[in-house]
Every structure is written in structure tokens, then in C-alpha cells.
N, C-alpha and C positions, 0 to 999 in steps of 0.2 A: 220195771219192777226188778228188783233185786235178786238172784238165785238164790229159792228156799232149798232146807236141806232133800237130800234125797229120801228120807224117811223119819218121821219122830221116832222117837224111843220109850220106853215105859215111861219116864220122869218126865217127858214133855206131856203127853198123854195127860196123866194125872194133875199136871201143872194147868194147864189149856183146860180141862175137866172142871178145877176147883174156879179158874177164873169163871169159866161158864157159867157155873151156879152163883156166885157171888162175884160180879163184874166192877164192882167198888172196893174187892177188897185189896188190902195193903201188900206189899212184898212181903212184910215181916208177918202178917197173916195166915200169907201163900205161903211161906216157910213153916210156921209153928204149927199149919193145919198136914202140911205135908211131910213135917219130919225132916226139913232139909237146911242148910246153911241159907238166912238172909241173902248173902252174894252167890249160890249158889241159882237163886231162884231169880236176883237183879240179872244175873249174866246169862241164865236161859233166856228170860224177858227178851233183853237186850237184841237176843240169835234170833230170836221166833219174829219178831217186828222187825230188825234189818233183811230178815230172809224171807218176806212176804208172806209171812205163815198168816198173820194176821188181816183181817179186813178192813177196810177203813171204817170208823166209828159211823159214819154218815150214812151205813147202810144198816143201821138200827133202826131210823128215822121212816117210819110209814108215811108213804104218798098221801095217804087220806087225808093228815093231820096238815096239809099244806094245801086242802082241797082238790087234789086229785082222785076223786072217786071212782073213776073207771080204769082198769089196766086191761091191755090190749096187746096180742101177737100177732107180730106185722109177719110175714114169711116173704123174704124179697129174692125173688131171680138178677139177677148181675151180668153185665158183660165181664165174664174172666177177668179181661187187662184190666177193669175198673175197680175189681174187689177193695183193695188198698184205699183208693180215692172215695169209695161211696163208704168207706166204714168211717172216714176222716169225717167226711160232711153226715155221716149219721151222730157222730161224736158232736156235733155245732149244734144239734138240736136238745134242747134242756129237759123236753119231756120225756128225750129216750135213756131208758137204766140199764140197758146189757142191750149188745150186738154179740152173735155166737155163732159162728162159723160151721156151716154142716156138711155132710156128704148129702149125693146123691140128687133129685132135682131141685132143691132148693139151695139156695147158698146162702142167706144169712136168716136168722129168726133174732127178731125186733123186741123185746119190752118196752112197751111203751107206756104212759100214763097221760089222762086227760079228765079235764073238769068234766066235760060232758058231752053228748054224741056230736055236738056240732065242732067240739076244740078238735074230739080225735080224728074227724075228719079234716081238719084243718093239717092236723102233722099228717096224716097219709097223706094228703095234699104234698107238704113238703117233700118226703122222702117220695112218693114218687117223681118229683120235678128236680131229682137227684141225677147229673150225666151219670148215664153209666146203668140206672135200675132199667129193666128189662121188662118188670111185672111187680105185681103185692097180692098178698091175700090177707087178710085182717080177721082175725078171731077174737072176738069180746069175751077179756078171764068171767064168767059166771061165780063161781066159788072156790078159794083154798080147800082142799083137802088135806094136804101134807103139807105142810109151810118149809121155808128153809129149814136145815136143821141139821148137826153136826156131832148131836151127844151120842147119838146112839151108836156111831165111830167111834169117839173120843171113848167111850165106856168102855168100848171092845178095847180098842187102844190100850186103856191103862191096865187091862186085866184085873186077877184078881187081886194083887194091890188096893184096889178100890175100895174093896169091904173092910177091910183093915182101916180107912182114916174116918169111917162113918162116925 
């Protein structure tokens, strides 16, 4: 991934903000809604997506709707020298969406997704026949509470600028 900046600034804020609410709209939208030059707002674009600010579009896309009804956090113990090697071959499995590196006694927490109790047993299968995993424990997600979610940032972010382009 490519070095994001060290910090956005008001105009990204507000930029990333207006995309947010309206994720179809045009540059020249994003300008006329923000008050700012067309190639002012092509060339933020341009910074924010070379510098990884941005997500890839494909994590818009719910598990559900591809028949993955069940998501699941695996919690994997590691041999140390292995970490490197067991996050590759966690990466080779399709149903897993984030591997996340922790302190303390666990070392990696799993996302995983499965049609049904038999699949997700199936990838625990896998990723424990992983060299190198040590242990799992498996917790079935029940309900979202708080879902992803990045405006309530982005709002602090853009300050009060914001009430101004309402």
C-alpha cells in the first residue's frame, strides 16, 4: 500500500465527507458542492487514492448477499517465527476478510465468513492445519451493533465548515 499522508486537513475532511453522503457524485459536483476549483478537488482525489486513504470499493459489498450468512472470529495463537507464514496462508483462504495482529496472548484475530455451521467449520479446519498455528478459539458474530463507520471522524474532521455547504 502506498504511504497515506500524515494527517488530512480541513478540505480533505469535507471532500471524503461530501463523497461519503453522495458516493456517485462527479468532481465537478464535489467542487460546486464544496466551493472549490474542479482540478482542485481531481488532484485531492488523485492524493487520497494514491496515498491509501481510500478503501478498496469491494468492501462495500456484504457477505450476505454472496450467501455468506454467518461471520465468525477466529482468535489464533502462532508460533512467533510463524507469524509472517500463517498470515500468507490465512491470506489463501477466500472466506477470510481481515487478519489483525494483537498484543498480548493472542496473536492474530480472524474475520471470517461461512454459508453455515458446517462451512465454518470447515475453514477452522483449515486454518488450524495451518504450520505454525498453535491453537483457535471461534466466536460466532450474533448481531452489528455499530457497524463500520467513519463519518462521525470525517464530521469532527471537517469542522465547522460543514454547516456552511448544507
Amino acid at each position: 500500500m502506498p504511504a497515506s499522508p500524515d494527517r488530512l486537513d480541513l478540505t480533505d475532511a469535507r471532500l471524503l465527507l461530501a463523497l461519503t453522503e453522495d458516493p456517485r457524485a462527479t468532481v465537478l459536483g464535489l467542487a460546486q458542492r464544496l466551493g472549490l476549483a474542479r482540478n482542485t478537488v481531481q488532484a485531492r482525489l488523485a492524493r487520497l487514492e494514491a496515498g491509501g486513504v481510500l478503501d478498496p470499493f469491494d468492501l462495500r459489498v456484504r457477505p450476505e448477499s454472496l450467501g455468506y450468512r454467518l461471520t465468525a472470529y477466529v482468535t489464533v495463537q502462532v508460533v512467533q517465527t510463524s507469524l509472517a507464514d500463517v498470515g500468507a496462508a490465512l491470506a489463501g483462504i477466500p472466506e477470510v476478510l481481515e487478519v489483525i495482529g494483537l498484543s498480548g496472548v493472542v496473536d492474530l484475530l480472524v474475520r471470517v465468513v461461512a454459508v453455515d455451521a458446517d462451512d465454518l467449520w470447515r475453514i477452522t479446519e483449515q486454518v488450524l492445519a495451518i504450520p505454525g498455528v498453535q491453537r483457535t478459539d471461534t466466536n460466532l458474530a450474533l448481531r452489528r451493533f455499530v457497524g463500520p463507520r467513519m463519518i462521525p471522524l470525517l464530521e469532527r474532521a471537517a469542522g465547522p465548515a460543514r454547516a456552511e455547504e448544507g
